[in-house]
TORLOMAR-188894 format. One line per field, with one value per residue (C-alpha): x, y, z; residue number from 0; residue in three letters. Coordinates in steps of 0.1 Angstrom, whole numbers, plus 5000, padded with zeros to 4 digits. Layout:
BEGIN
east = c(X;...)
north = c(Y;...)
up = c(Z;...)
i = c(NUM;...)
aa = c(Ala;...)
***
This chain:
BEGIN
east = c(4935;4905;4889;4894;4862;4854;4863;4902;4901;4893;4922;4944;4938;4939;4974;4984;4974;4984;5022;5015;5010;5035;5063;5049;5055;5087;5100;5093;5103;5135;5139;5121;5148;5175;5204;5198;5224;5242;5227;5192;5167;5151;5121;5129;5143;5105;5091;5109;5093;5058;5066;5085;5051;5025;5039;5044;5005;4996;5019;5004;4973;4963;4934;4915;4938;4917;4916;4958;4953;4945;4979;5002;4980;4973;5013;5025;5009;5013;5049;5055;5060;5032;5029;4986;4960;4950;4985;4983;4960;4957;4972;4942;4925;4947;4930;4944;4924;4891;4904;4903;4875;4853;4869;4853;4816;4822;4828;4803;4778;4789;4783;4752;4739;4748;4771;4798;4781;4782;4820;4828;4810;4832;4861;4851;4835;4875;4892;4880;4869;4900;4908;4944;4934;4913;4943;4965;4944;4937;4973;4984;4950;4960;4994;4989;4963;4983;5014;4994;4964;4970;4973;4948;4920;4927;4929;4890;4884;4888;4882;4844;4852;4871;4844;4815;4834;4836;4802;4789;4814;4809;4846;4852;4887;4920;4915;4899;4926;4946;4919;4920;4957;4968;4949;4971;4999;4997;4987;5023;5046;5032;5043;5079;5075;5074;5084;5049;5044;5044;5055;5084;5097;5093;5114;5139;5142;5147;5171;5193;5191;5193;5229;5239;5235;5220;5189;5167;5146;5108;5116;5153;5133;5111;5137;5152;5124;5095;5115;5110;5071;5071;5091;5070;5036;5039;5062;5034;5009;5028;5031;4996;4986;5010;4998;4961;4951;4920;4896;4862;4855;4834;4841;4813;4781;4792;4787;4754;4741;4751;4738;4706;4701;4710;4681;4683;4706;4681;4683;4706;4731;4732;4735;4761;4783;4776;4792;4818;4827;4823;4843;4875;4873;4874;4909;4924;4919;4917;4932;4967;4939;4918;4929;4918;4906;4882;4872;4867;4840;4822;4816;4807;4780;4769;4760;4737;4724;4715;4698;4726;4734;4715;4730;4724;4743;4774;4774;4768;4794;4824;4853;4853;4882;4901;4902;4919;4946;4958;4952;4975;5003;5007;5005;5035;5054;5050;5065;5093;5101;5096;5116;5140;5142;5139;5167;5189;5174;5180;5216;5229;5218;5235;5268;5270;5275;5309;5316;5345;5316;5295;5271;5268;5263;5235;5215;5219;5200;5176;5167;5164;5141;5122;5117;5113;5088;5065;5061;5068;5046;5068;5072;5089;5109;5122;5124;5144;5167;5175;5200;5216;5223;5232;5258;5268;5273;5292;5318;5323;5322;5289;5270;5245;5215;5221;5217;5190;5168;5181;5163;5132;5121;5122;5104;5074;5083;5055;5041;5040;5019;4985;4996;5024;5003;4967;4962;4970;4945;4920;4917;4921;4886;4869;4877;4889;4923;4944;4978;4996;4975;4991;5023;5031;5022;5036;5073;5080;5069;5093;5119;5114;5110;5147;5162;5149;5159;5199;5198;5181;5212;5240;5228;5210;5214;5252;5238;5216;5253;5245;5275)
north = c(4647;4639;4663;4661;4654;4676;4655;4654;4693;4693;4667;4688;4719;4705;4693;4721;4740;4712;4718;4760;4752;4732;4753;4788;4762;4748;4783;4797;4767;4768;4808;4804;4776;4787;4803;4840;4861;4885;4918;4910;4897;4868;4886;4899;4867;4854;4883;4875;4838;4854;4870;4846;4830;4855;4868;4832;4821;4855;4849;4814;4820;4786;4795;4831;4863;4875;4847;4847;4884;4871;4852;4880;4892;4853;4850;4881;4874;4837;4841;4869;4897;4913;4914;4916;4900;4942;4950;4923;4933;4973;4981;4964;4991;5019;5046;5038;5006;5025;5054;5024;5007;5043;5051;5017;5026;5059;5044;5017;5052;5069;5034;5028;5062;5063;5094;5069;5064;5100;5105;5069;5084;5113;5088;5067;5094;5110;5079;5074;5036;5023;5000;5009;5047;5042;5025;5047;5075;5056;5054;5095;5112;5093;5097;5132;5139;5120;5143;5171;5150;5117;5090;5073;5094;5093;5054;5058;5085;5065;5030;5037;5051;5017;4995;5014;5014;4975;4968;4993;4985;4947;4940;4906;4891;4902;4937;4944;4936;4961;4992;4989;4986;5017;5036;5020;5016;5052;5065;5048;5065;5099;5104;5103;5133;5162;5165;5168;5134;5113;5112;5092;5123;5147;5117;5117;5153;5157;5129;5146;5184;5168;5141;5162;5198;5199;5206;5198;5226;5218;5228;5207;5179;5175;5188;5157;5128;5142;5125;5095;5100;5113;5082;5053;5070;5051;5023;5006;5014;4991;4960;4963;4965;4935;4914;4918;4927;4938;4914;4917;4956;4983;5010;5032;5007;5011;5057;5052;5024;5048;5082;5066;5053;5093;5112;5146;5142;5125;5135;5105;5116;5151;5136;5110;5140;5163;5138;5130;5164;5173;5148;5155;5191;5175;5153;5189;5211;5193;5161;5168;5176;5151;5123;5110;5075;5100;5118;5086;5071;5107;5098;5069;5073;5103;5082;5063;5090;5108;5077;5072;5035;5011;4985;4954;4974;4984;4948;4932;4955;4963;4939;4938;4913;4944;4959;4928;4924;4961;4958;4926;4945;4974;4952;4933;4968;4979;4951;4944;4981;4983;4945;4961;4935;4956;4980;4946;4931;4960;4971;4937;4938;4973;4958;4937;4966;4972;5009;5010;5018;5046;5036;4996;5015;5038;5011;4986;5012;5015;4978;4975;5004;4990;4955;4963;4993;4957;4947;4981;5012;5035;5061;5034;5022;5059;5060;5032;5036;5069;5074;5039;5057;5096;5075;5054;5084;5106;5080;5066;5109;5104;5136;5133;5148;5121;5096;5105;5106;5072;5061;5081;5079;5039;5036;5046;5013;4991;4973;4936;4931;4942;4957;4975;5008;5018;5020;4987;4979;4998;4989;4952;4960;4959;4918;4918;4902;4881;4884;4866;4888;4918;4902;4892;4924;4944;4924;4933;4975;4968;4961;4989;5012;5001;5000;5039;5049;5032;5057;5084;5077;5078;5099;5124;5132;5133;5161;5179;5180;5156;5133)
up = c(4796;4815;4836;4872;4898;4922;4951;4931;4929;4965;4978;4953;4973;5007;5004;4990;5018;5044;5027;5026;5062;5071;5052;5076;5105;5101;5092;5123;5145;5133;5139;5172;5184;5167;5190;5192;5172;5186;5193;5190;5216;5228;5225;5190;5177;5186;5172;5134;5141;5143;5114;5090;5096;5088;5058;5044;5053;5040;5005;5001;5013;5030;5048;5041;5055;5079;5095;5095;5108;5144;5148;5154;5182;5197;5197;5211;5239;5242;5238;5260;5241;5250;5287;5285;5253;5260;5247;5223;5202;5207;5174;5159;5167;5151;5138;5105;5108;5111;5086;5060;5068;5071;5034;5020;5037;5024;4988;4992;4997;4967;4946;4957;4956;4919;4919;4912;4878;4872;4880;4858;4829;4831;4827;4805;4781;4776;4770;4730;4740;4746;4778;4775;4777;4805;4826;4816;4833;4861;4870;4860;4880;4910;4910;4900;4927;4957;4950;4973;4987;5007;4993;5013;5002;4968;4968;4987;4965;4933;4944;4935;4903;4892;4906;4888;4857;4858;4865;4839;4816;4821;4823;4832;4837;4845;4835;4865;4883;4862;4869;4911;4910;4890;4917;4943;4923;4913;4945;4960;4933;4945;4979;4973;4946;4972;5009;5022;5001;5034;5073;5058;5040;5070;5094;5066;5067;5103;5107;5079;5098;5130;5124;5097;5097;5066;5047;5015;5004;4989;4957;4957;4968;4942;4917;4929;4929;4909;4876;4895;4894;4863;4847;4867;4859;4826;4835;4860;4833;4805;4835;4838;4802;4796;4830;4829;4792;4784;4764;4749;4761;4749;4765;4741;4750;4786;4780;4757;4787;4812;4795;4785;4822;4837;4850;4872;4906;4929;4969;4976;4952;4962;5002;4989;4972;5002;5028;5003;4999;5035;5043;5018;5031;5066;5055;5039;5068;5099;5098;5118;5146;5149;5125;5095;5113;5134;5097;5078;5103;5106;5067;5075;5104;5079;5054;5074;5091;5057;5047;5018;5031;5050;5071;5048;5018;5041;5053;5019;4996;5023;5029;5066;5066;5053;5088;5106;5077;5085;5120;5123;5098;5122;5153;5134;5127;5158;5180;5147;5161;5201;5203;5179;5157;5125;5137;5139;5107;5091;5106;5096;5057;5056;5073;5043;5017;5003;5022;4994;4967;4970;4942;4955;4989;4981;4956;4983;5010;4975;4979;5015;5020;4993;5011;5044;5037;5022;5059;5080;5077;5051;5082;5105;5081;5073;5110;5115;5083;5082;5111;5103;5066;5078;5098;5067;5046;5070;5075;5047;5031;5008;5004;5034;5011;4987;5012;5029;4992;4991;5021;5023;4979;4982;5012;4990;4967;4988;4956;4965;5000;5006;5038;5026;5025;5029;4992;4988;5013;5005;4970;4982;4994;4958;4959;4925;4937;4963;4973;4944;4922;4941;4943;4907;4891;4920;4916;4884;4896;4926;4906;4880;4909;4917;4877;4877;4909;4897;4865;4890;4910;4889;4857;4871;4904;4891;4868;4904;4919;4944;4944)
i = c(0;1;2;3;4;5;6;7;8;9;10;11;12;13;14;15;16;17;18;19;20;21;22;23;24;25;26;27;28;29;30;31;32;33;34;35;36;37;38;39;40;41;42;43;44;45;46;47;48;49;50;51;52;53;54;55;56;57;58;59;60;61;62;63;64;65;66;67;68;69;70;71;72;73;74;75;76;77;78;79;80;81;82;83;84;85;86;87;88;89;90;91;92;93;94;95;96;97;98;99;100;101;102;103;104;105;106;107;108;109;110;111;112;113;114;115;116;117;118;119;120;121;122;123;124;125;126;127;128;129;130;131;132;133;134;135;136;137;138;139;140;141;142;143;144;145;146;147;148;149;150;151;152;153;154;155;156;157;158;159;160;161;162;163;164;165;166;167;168;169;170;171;172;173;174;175;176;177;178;179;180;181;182;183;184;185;186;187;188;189;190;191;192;193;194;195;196;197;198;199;200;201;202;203;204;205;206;207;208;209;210;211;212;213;214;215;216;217;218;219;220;221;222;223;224;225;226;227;228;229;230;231;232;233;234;235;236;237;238;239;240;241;242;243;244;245;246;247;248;249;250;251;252;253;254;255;256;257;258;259;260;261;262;263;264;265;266;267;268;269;270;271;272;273;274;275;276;277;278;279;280;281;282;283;284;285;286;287;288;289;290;291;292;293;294;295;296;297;298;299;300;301;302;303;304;305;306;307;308;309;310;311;312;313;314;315;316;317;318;319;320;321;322;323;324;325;326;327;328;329;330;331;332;333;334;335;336;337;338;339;340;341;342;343;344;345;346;347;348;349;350;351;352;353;354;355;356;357;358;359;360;361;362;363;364;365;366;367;368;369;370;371;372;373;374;375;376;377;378;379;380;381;382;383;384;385;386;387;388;389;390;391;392;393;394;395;396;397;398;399;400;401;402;403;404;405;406;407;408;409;410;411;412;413;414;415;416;417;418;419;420;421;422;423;424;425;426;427;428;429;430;431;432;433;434;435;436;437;438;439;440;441;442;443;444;445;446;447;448;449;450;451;452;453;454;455;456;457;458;459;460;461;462;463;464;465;466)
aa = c(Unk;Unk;Unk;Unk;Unk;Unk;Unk;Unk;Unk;Unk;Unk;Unk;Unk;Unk;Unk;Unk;Unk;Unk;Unk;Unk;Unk;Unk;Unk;Unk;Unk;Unk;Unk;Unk;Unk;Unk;Unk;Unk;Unk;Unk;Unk;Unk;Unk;Unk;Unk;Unk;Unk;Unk;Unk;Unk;Unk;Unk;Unk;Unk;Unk;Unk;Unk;Unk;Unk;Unk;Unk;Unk;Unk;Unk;Unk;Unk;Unk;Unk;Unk;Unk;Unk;Unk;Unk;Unk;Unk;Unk;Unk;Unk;Unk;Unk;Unk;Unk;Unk;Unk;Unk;Unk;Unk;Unk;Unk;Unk;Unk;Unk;Unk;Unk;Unk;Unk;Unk;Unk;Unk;Unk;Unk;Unk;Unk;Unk;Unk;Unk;Unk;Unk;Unk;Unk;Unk;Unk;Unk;Unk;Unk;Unk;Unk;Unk;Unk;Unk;Unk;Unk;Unk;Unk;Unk;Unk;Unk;Unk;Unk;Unk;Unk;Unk;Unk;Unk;Unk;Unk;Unk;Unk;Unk;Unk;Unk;Unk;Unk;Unk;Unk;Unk;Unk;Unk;Unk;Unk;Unk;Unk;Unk;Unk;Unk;Unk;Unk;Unk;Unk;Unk;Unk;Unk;Unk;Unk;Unk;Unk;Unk;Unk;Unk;Unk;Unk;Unk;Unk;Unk;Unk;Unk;Unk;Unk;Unk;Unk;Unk;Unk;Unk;Unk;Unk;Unk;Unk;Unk;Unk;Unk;Unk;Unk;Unk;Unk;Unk;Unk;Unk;Unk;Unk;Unk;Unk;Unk;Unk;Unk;Unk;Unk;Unk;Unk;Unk;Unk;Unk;Unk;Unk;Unk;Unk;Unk;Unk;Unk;Unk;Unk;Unk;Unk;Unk;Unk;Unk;Unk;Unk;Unk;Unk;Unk;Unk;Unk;Unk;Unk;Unk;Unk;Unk;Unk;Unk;Unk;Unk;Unk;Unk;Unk;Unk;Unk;Unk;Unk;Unk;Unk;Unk;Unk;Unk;Unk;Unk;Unk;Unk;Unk;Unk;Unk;Unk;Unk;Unk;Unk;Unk;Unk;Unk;Unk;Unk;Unk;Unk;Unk;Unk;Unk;Unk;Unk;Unk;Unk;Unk;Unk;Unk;Unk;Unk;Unk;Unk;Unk;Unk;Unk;Unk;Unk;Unk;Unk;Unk;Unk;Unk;Unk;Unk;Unk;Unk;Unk;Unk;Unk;Unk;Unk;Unk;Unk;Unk;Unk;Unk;Unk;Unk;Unk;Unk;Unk;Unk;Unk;Unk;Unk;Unk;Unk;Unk;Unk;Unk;Unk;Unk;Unk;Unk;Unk;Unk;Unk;Unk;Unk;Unk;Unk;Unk;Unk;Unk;Unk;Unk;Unk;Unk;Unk;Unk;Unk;Unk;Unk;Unk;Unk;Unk;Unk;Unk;Unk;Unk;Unk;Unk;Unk;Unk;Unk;Unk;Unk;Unk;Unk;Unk;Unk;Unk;Unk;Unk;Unk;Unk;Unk;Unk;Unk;Unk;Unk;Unk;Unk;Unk;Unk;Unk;Unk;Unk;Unk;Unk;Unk;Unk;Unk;Unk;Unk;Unk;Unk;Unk;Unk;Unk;Unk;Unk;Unk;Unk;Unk;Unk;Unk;Unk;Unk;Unk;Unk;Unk;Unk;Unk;Unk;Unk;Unk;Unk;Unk;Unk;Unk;Unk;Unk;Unk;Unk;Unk;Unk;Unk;Unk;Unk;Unk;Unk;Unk;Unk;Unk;Unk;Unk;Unk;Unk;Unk;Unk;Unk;Unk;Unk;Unk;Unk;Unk;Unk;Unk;Unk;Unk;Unk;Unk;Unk;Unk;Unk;Unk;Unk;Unk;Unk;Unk;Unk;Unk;Unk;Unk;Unk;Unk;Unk;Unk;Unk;Unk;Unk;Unk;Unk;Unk;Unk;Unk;Unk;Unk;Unk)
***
């Protein structure tokens, strides 16, 4: 077959994103004209039009995300459901947004300083030059680390790690790929391990004590989900291995390149590590007062003010695009929430599921948490779910506890959008992937999230005394 010309390579992709296009349109004219079903809004129903469309431009990828991050704020407002542009767009200033986007300066320091060599060489030296190894650890220290330590510092944390042990390493490919998203991917199967895992956890919690009278101690907690951890640790590392194999690597010229090239700690390193560390002691002990957004951009103006970073390096290595993507998902959250639109979306899937079965009951809350945590922050989705499912579960006589696991462990399943968590985000930020990337490996992890959490369900947590 011959081989095609530019100028054919170039027609090929403009209709292809001329039909990405017009599929994101059509699907949101027809849910924006459709006759509003009963119990949700007008303002809602235009709210699920907004975004059918975003997450369809943002699965197919027709023009850059970034740029697709500016329509939920441009038709909020056009369309009346934000009364100001003000309003609009406020959420795109969360400080979530800014915790991210200091996290990736932060990292950009600690790789240009060269301490990220020094922290690579530590991995790379333990895992007996083998790739698989390498991934494998990747995957365990994260998850490992974010079961006590959020799961947004860890992904910042370790995001330099991975990108230092590809350029040293000279890893080229699809194994890449693998590397940044076993920290995210191992970062999200941490959270639901132990109560203090996430917000989602803590909403769960005081929904159940609240509706139900009852309680989940720490201990019970993690008695109950850390197996869940514990299994997944290796499962996301096999659809990894399998999905983006490694090829070609020498894991032992990458230590001798790296040892031969080490010379005493110069003053930048030492600066780099002391903001880094400053800054990690910052997240532990004072975060819940002034936030991590505020913590991450201290790092940030710290490592230009210790002369770590210059401008032209921040601006050259950092994904700035990164910071309108998670802008525009919490903008989207936040009005799927306030229009109630999620509470009806997700009211009406849970109508749907055969009350006469306990088991088809609780795996069907399983799947639902699962997909709407993709598009919701984890802690709205918790916050939205949980007193829809206490309710479930006291009429129809499950054990409340159960329940409530059922809602809050899943809502930690957010493995196929980039905006699903901060980990996802942040790790989008090393440009080593796009959204199909994230979304074919993180399918097949979504769904072996759910096969785990079905034996959780009925195996073991029959063995806990939970049903």
């Amino acid at each position: 077959m011959a081989e095609l010309s530019t100028v054919e390579v170039f027609d090929i992709q403009n209709r292809k994103m001329l039909y990405s296009l017009l599929v994101a349109a059509a699907i949101f004219l027809v849910i924006f004209f459709m006759p509003t079903p009963t119990g949700l809004s007008v303002l809602g129903q235009r709210v699920l039009a907004i975004f059918a469309l975003v997450v369809v431009l943002w699965i197919t990828e027709p023009i850059p995300l970034p740029a697709t991050a500016f329509i939920p704020g441009i038709l909020l407002f056009f369309l009346g459901i934000a009364k100001t542009p003000t309003e609009a767009f406020a959420s795109y200033a969360n400080p979530a947004v800014f915790f991210i986007i200091g996290s990736l300066i932060i990292a950009q320091g600690l790789v240009k300083s060269g301490i990220g060599k020094r922290i690579a060489l530590g991995f790379l030296s333990r895992c007996r030059n083998s790739p698989s190894l390498l991934l494998f650890m990747l995957v365990a220290i994260s998850a490992i680390l974010a079961m006590f330590i959020s799961d947004h510092l860890i992904a910042a944390m370790l995001l330099p790690v991975a990108i230092t042990i590809v350029a040293t390493a000279k890893i080229e490919g699809k194994f890449k790929i693998a590397l940044v998203l076993a920290i995210a991917f191992g970062c999200g199967v941490a959270g639901l391990a132990t109560p203090s895992g996430g917000a989602r956890n803590a909403v769960a919690l005081g929904f159940l004590e609240e509706l139900a009278g009852a309680q989940i101690s720490y201990l019970g907690w993690m008695q109950a989900a850390l197996p869940i951890t514990l299994i997944m640790i290796p499962t996301i590392f096999i659809i990894l291995r399998v999905m983006f194999p490694p090829r070609g690597i020498n894991i032992q010229n990458a230590v001798d390149e790296i040892r031969a090239d080490l010379h005493p700690m110069s003053k930048r390193e030492w600066k780099a590590l002391g903001v880094f560390l400053l800054v990690l002691t910052l997240f532990i002990s004072t975060s819940d007062l002034v936030g991590l957004g505020t913590i991450a951009i201290l790092g940030a103006i710290l490592m230009f003010a210790t002369g770590v970073l210059d401008w032209s390096e921040a601006e050259s290595g950092v994904n700035w695009g990164v910071m309108f993507i998670y802008g525009a998902a919490i903008t989207m959250g936040v009005a799927l929430k306030t229009t109630g639109a999620a509470e009806w979306l997700a009211q009406g899937l849970l109508n749907i599921l055969p009350i006469g079965s306990p088991l088809v009951v609780i795996m069907g809350v399983v799947i639902i948490a699962s997909v709407l945590t993709s598009f919701i922050s984890d802690g709205a989705a918790a916050s939205i779910l949980a007193p829809i499912t206490i309710n479930m579960a006291l009429i129809t006589a499950i054990e409340p506890r159960l329940m409530v696991l059922a809602t809050a462990i899943p809502t930690a399943f957010a493995y196929i959008t980039i905006f699903g968590t901060p980990a996802n985000t942040i790790v989008y930020g090393s440009g080593y992937f796009n959204s199909k990337d994230l979304l074919r490996a993180g399918i097949f992890v979504e769904i072996a999230a759910i096969a785990i959490m079905f034996f959780v369900v009925k195996y073991y947590w029959t063995w806990l005394g939970l049903w």
